[in-house]
C-alpha positions in Angstrom: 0.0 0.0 0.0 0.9 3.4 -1.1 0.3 6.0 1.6 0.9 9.7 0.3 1.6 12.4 3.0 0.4 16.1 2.7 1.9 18.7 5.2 -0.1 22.0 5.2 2.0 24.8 6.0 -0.4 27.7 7.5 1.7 31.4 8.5 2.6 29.9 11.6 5.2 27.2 10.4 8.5 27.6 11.5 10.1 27.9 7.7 7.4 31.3 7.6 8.2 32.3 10.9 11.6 32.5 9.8 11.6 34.2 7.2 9.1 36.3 8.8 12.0 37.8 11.0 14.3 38.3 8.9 15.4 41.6 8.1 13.9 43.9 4.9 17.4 43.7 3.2 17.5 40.3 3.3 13.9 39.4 2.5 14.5 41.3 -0.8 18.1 39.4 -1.7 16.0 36.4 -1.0 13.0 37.4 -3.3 15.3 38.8 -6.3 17.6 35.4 -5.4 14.9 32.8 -5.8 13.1 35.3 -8.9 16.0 36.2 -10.3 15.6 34.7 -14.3 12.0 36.2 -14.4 13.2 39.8 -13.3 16.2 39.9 -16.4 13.2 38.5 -18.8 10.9 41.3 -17.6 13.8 43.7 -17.9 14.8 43.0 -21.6 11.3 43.3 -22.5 10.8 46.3 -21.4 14.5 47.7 -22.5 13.3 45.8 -26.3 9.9 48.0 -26.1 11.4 51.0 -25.0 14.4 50.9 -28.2 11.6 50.0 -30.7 9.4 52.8 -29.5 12.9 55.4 -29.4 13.4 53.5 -33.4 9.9 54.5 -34.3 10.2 57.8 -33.0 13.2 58.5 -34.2 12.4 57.0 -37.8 9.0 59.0 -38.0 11.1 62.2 -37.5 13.6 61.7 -39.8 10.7 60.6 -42.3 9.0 63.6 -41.6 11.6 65.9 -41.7 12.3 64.1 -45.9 9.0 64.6 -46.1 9.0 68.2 -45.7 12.6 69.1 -47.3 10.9 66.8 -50.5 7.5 69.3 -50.5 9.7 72.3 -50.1 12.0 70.9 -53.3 9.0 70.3 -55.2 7.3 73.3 -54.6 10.0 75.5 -55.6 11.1 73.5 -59.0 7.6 73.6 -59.5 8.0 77.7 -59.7 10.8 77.5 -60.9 9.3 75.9 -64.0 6.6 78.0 -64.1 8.8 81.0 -64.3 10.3 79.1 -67.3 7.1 79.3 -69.1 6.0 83.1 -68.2 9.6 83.9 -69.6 8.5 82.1 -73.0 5.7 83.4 -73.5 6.6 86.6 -72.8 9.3 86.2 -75.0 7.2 84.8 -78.0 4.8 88.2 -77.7 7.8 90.4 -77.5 11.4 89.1 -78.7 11.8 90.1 -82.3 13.4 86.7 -83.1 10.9 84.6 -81.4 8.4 86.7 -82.2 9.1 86.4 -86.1 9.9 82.3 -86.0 6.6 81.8 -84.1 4.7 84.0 -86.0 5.7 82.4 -89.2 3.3 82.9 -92.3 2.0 79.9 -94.5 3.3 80.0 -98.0 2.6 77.9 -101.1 5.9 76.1 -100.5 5.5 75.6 -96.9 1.9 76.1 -95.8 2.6 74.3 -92.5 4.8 76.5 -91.4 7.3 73.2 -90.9 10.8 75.2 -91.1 10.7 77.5 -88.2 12.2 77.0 -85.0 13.3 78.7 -81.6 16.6 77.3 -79.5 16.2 76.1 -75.8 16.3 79.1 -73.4 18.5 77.9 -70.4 18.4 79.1 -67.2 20.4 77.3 -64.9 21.1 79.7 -62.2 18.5 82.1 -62.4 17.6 82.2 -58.7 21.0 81.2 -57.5 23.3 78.5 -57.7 21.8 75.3 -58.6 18.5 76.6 -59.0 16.9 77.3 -62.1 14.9 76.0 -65.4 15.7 74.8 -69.0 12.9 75.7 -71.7 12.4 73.8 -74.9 9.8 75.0 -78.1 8.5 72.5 -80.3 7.1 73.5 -84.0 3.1 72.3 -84.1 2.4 74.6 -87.0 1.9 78.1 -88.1 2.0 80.2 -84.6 1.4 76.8 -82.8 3.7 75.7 -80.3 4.5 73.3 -77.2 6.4 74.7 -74.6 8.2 72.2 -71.7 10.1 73.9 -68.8 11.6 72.3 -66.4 12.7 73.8 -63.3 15.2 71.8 -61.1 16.8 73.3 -57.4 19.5 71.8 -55.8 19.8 71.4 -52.4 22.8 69.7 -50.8 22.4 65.9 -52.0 18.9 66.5 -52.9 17.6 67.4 -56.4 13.8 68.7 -57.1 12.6 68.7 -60.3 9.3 69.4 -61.9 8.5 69.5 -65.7 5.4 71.6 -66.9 4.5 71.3 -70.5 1.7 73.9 -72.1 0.5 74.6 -75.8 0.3 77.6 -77.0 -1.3 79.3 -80.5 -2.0 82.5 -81.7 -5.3 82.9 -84.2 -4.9 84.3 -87.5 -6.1 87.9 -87.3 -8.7 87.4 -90.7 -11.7 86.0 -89.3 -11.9 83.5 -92.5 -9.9 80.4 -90.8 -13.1 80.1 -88.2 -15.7 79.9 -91.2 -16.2 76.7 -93.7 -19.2 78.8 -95.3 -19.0 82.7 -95.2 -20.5 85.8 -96.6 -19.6 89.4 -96.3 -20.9 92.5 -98.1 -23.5 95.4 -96.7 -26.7 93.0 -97.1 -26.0 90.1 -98.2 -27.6 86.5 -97.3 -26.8 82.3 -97.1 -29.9 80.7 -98.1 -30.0 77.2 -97.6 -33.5 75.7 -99.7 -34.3 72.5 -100.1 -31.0 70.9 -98.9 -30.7 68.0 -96.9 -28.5 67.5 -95.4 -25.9 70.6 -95.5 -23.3 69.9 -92.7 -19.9 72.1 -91.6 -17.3 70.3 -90.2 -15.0 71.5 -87.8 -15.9 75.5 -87.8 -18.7 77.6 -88.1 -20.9 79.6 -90.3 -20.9 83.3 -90.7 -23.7 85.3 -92.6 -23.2 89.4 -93.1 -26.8 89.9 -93.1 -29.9 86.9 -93.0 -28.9 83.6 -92.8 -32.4 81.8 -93.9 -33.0 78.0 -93.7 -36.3 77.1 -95.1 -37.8 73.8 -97.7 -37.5 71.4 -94.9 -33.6 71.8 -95.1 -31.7 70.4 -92.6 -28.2 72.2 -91.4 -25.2 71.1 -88.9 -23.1 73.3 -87.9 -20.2 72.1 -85.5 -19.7 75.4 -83.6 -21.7 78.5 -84.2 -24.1 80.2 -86.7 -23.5 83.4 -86.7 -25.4 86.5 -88.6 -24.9 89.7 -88.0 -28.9 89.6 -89.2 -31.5 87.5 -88.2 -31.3 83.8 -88.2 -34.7 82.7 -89.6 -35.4 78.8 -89.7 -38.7 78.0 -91.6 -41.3 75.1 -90.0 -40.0 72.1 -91.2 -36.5 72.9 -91.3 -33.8 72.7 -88.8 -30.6 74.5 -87.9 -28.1 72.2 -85.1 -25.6 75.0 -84.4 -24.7 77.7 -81.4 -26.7 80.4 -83.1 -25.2 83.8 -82.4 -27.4 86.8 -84.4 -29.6 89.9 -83.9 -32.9 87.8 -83.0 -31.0 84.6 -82.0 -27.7 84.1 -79.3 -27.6 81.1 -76.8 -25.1 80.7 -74.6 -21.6 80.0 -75.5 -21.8 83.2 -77.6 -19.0 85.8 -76.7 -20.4 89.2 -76.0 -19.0 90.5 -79.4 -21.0 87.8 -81.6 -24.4 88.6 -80.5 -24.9 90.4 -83.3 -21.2 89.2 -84.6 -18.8 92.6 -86.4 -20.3 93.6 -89.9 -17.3 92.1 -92.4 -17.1 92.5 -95.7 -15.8 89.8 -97.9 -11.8 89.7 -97.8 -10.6 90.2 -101.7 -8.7 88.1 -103.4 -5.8 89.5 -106.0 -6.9 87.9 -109.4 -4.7 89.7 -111.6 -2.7 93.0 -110.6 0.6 93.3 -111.3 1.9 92.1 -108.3 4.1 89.0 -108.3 1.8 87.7 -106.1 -1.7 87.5 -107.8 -2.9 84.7 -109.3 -2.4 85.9 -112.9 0.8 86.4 -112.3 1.3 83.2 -110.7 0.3 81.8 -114.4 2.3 83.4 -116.2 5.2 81.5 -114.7 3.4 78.3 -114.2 3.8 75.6 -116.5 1.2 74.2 -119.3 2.7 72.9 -121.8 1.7 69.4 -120.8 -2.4 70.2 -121.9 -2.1 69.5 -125.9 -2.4 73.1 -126.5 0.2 74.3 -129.5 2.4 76.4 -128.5 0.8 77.0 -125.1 4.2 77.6 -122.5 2.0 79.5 -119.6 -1.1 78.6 -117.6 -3.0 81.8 -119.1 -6.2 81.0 -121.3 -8.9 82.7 -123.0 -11.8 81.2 -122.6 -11.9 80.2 -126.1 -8.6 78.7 -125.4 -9.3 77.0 -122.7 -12.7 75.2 -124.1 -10.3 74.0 -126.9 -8.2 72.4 -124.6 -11.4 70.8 -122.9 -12.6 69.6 -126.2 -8.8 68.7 -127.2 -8.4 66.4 -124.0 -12.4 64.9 -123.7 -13.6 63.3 -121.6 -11.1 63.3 -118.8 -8.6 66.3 -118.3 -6.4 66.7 -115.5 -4.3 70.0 -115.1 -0.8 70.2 -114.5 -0.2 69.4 -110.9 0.9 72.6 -108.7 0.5 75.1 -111.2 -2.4 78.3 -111.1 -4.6 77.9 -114.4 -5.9 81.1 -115.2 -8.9 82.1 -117.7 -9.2 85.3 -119.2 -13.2 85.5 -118.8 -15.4 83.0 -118.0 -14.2 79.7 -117.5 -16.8 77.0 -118.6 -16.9 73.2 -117.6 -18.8 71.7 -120.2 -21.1 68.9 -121.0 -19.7 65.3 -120.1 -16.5 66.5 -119.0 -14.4 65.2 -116.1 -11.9 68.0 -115.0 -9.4 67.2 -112.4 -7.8 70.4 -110.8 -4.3 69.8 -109.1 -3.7 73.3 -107.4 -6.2 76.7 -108.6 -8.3 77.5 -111.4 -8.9 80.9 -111.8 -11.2 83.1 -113.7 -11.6 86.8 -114.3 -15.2 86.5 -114.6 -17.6 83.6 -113.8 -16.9 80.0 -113.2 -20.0 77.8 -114.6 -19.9 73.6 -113.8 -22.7 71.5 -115.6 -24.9 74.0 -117.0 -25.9 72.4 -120.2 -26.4 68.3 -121.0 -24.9 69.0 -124.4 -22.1 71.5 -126.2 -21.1 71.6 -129.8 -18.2 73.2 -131.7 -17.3 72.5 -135.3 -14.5 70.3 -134.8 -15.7 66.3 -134.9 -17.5 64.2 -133.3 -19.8 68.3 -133.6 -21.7 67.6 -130.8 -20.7 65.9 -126.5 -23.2 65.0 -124.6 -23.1 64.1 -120.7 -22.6 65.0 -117.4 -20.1 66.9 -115.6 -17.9 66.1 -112.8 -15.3 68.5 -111.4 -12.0 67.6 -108.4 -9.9 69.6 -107.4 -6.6 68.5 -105.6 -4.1 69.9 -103.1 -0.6 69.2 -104.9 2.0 68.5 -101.7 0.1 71.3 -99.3 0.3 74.5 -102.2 -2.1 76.6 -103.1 -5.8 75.4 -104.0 -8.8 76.2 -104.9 -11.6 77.6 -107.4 -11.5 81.0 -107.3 -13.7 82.8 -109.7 -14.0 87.1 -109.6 -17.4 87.4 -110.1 -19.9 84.4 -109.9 -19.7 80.6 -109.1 -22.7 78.6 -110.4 -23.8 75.3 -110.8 -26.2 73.1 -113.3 -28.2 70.2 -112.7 -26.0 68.6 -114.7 -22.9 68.5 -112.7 -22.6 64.9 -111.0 -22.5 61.6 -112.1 -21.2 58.3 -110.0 -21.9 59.1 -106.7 -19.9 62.6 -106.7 -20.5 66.3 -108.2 -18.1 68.4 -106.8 -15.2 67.4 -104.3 -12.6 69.8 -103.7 -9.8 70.3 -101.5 -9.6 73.5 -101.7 -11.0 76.8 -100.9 -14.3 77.9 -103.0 -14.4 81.9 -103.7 -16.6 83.9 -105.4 -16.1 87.5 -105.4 -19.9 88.2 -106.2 -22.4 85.5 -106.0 -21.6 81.6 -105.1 -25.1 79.2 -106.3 -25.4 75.5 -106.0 -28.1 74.6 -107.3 -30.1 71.0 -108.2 -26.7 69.0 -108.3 -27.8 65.6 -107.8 -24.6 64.5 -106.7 -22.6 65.2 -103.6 -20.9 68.1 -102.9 -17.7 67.8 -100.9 -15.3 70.9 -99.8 -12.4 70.5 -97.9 -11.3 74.3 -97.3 -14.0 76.4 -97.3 -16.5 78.3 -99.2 -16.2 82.2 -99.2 -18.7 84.3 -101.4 -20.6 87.7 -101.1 -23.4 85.6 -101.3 -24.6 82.2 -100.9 -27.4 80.1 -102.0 -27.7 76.1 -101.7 -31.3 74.7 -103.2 -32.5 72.2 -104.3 -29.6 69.4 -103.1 -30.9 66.2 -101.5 -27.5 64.7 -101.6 -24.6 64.9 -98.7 -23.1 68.5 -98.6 -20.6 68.8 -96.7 -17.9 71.4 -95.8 -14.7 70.6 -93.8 -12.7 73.5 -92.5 -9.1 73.4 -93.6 -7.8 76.8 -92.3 -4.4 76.8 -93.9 -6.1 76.1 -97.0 -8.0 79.5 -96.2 -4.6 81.2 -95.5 -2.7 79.9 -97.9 -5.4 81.9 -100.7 -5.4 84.5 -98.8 -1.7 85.7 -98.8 -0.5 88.2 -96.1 -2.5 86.9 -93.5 -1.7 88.4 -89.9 -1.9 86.8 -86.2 -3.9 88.2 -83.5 -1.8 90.1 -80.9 -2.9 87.4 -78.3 -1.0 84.0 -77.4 -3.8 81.6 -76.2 -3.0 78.7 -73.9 -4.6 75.3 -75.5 -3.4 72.7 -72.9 -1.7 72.4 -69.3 -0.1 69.7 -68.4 2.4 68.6 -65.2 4.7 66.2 -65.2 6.8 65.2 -62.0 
């Protein structure tokens, strides 16, 4: 048998007593004697949560402090290349060699404006050592540029730097470049009859007196209508634009559309004796490609130039790049496909597809058909049919799908009339008249603004005095 003994100690057992009397001093040498391995545990914790706490602190201040010398570096590269761009644009309004590269014109060999260009401006110590800003301008176009500055401070081992990139463009000072259709003279209309649809890509409209839209028409304007008139749409018909007239403005109008300036039609020079007018152009341009004997220029009378139409039936395509210039009226005849690669010109009327039939006493006598007319830009020149008095069409312009297409820019010094083409119309420039009518077109008509088209015709174009920002953008 297995007998198990218990002893219960109570506070009156000798071992208690005795320690009971000891003294304090050595109670405690006892306690920390027979403890001893728990007490250094507890102390290295404590020590271990103490350093990580000190780490932590110390870490977050350091942090902290990065933290704020980063912001501070930021902040001043960032104004740094901000002063970068103020000093470029200020130098693009007012430096005569910025100024002049910028503000480059569009010519008939370069009507992009490709060539010019502006060197970096470098500021590397504008606001002290090591703190400054480096500016580079990029060629978009004529009087269109991108501007990226950086600015970049250095402070002891630390570099900020901040890159800010902005475009910039000035608008041509003629107010053609905004307009795919426009009409200027004292009272002059657009009519749009009977057309559906007529649409205007990219621009607006601009009427010096009524613009009327009536015969169930239907007209799309991309940006505004304008009319320094009244805008008057007839039940049935419709008009999608931002109208901006006399009896009409919505917002988005400026305070100066509502009614828009009174402008008179810009003229074009069609045959002064400047080297610059379009007779003189063909004079030195170059025909003798278009069967006529003995031809050397590009200067016809109209008798001439019928021959040549007759001569080169049915399909006749102009020398490329040159100006074609007629003498008086200028005639597309019946069942004749004319291809135009750069301008045809006339010092009176142009007429497209006015009879079905035309006869001269040369065989086969008598051509029959309809007419089709295209006019090309040759390599970005000069373009367009540009006629001094009126433009008009016939209802027998058109056939396979296409009437007119032009990349170009339409001008009629007088009157400009499209009228039953049952074909579509297609103009890639614009169309400038003292007056315009459309009627009777149920076909696509449709107008894309190409506004260096516009300034190429219209030579000695200026740019408007202001330099407008286009895009922002920052880049860290």
């Amino acid at each position: 048998m297995i007998m198990i003994r218990f002893h219960l100690y109570s506070d009156r057992h000798p071992a208690v007593e005795t320690l009971r009397l000891l003294p304090q001093g050595d109670k405690i040498r006892r306690f920390y004697s027979q403890n001893k391995g728990s007490i250094l545990l507890l102390t290295i914790l404590v020590l271990s949560v103490l350093t990580v706490l000190a780490s932590y602190f110390m870490s977050f201040t350091i942090t902290g402090s990065h933290m704020a010398k980063s912001y501070e570096l930021s902040a001043k590269s960032y104004y740094l290349a901000e002063s970068g761009l103020a000093e470029a644009i200020y130098k693009l309004k007012n430096d005569p060699i910025w100024k002049n590269a910028f503000e480059t014109l569009p010519t008939e060999q370069d009507p992009l404006c490709s060539v010019w260009a502006i060197s970096p401006l470098e500021r590397p110590s504008a606001f002290g050592p090591g703190a400054g800003y480096n500016v580079v301008i990029n060629n978009l176009g004529c009087a269109q540029a991108e501007i990226i500055s950086t600015g970049e401070i250095i402070l002891g081992d630390s570099v900020g730097r901040k890159v800010v990139k902005i475009e910039v463009y000035k608008a041509m000072a003629s107010p053609l470049i905004q307009y795919g259709l426009f009409t200027g003279g004292s009272s002059e209309n657009i009519e749009i009859n009977s057309v559906n649809p007529l649409r205007i890509h990219n621009g607006s409209l601009f009427s010096n007196n009524l613009l009327k839209v009536k015969g169930a028409s239907s007209v799309f304007v991309d940006n505004k209508a304008l009319a320094a008139g009244n805008i008057l749409v007839d039940w049935g018909s419709s008009l999608s634009a931002t109208t901006c007239s006399a009896n009409l403005c919505e917002a988005g109008c400026a305070s100066d559309e509502c009614p828009p300036e009174n402008v008179s039609v810009p003229g074009l020079d069609f045959n002064s004796t400047s080297a610059t007018s379009y007779y003189s152009r063909a004079v030195q341009s170059d025909c003798s490609s278009a069967r006529m004997d003995g031809k050397i220029n590009c200067v016809f009378t109209p008798a001439e130039f019928e021959k040549m139409l007759w001569d080169n039936y049915p399909e006749l395509s102009l020398p490329s790049g040159q100006v074609v210039y007629v003498t008086g009226d200028a005639n597309i005849q019946a069942g004749q496909d004319l291809i135009i690669n750069g301008v045809l010109a006339a010092n009176r009327d142009i007429n497209l597809g006015a009879n079905l039939c035309w006869s001269r006493p040369e065989f086969p006598f008598v051509r029959c058909g309809n007419t089709r007319v295209a006019l090309s830009r040759p390599s970005g020149g000069l373009s367009g049919l540009l006629a001094q008095r009126k433009i008009n069409t016939g209802m027998w312009l058109g056939f396979g799908g296409a009437a007119l297409n032009v990349e170009g820019l339409i001008y009629a010094g007088d009157e400009a009339k499209f009228a039953s083409v049952g074909a579509t119309i297609t103009v890639r420039g614009a169309v400038v008249a003292r007056k315009v009518i459309f009627s009777s077109l149920w076909n696509n008509v449709d107008i894309y603004l190409e506004p260096d088209i516009v300034a190429a015709a219209f030579l000695g174009s200026e740019y408007s005095p202001i330099a407008t920002i286009d895009h922002w953008e920052e880049r860290y």
